[in-house]
C-alpha positions in Angstrom: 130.4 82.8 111.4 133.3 84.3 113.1 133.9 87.9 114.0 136.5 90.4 113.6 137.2 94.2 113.9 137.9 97.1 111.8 141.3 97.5 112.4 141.7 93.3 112.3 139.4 93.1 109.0 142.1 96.3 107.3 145.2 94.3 108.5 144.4 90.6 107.1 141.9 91.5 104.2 143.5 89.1 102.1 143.6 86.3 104.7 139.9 87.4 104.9 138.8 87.0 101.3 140.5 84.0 101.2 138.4 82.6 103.9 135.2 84.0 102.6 136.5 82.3 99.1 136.7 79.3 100.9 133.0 78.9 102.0 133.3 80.8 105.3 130.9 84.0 106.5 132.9 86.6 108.5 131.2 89.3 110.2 133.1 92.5 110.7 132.5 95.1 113.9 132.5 97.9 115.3 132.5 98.4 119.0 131.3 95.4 119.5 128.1 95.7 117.0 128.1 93.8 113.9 128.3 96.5 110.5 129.4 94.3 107.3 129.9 91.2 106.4 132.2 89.1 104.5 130.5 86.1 102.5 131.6 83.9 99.5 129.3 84.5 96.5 126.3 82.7 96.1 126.8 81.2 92.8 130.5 80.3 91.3 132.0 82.1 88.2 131.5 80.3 85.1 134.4 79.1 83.4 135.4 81.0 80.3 134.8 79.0 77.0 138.3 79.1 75.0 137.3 77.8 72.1 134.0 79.8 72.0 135.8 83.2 72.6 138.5 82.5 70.1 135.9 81.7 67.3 134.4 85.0 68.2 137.1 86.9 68.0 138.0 85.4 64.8 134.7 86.4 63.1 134.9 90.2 63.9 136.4 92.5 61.3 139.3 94.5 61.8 140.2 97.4 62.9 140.2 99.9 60.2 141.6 103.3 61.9 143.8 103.6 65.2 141.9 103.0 68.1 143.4 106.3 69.7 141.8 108.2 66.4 138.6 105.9 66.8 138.6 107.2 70.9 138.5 110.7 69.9 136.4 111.0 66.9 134.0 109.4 69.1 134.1 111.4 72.0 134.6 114.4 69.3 131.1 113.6 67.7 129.4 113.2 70.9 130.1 116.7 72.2 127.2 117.7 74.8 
């Protein structure tokens, strides 16, 4: 696990992320004391189903009303 500072870890975030994508655990500090951490997740995203999704889609209904009508009729209704 390698180390880094603040200032470091704000100027090459990306670089970091990408290195954290790529299986590697970076700690990050602050005079000199370790205070977050950097770590690939422990479990990789599923890939999405295409064919799954788009028969879903498929099956729901339409739309019946604008969804800027359907936005505030709901928020309307809902009044506190």
């Amino acid at each position: 696990m390698s180390a880094v500072t603040i200032a470091e870890a704000k100027a090459h975030l990306s670089e970091l992320v990408e290195r954290a994508a790529g299986g590697e655990t970076v700690c990050v500090t602050r005079r000199g004391k370790a205070i977050a951490k950097i770590a690939p997740l422990d479990q990789p995203r599923k890939r999405v189903d295409v064919a799954a999704l788009r028969a879903l889609t498929e099956r729901m209904p339409l739309q019946t009303e604008p969804s800027s009508e359907f936005v505030r009729r709901m928020r309307d209704e809902d009044r506190y």
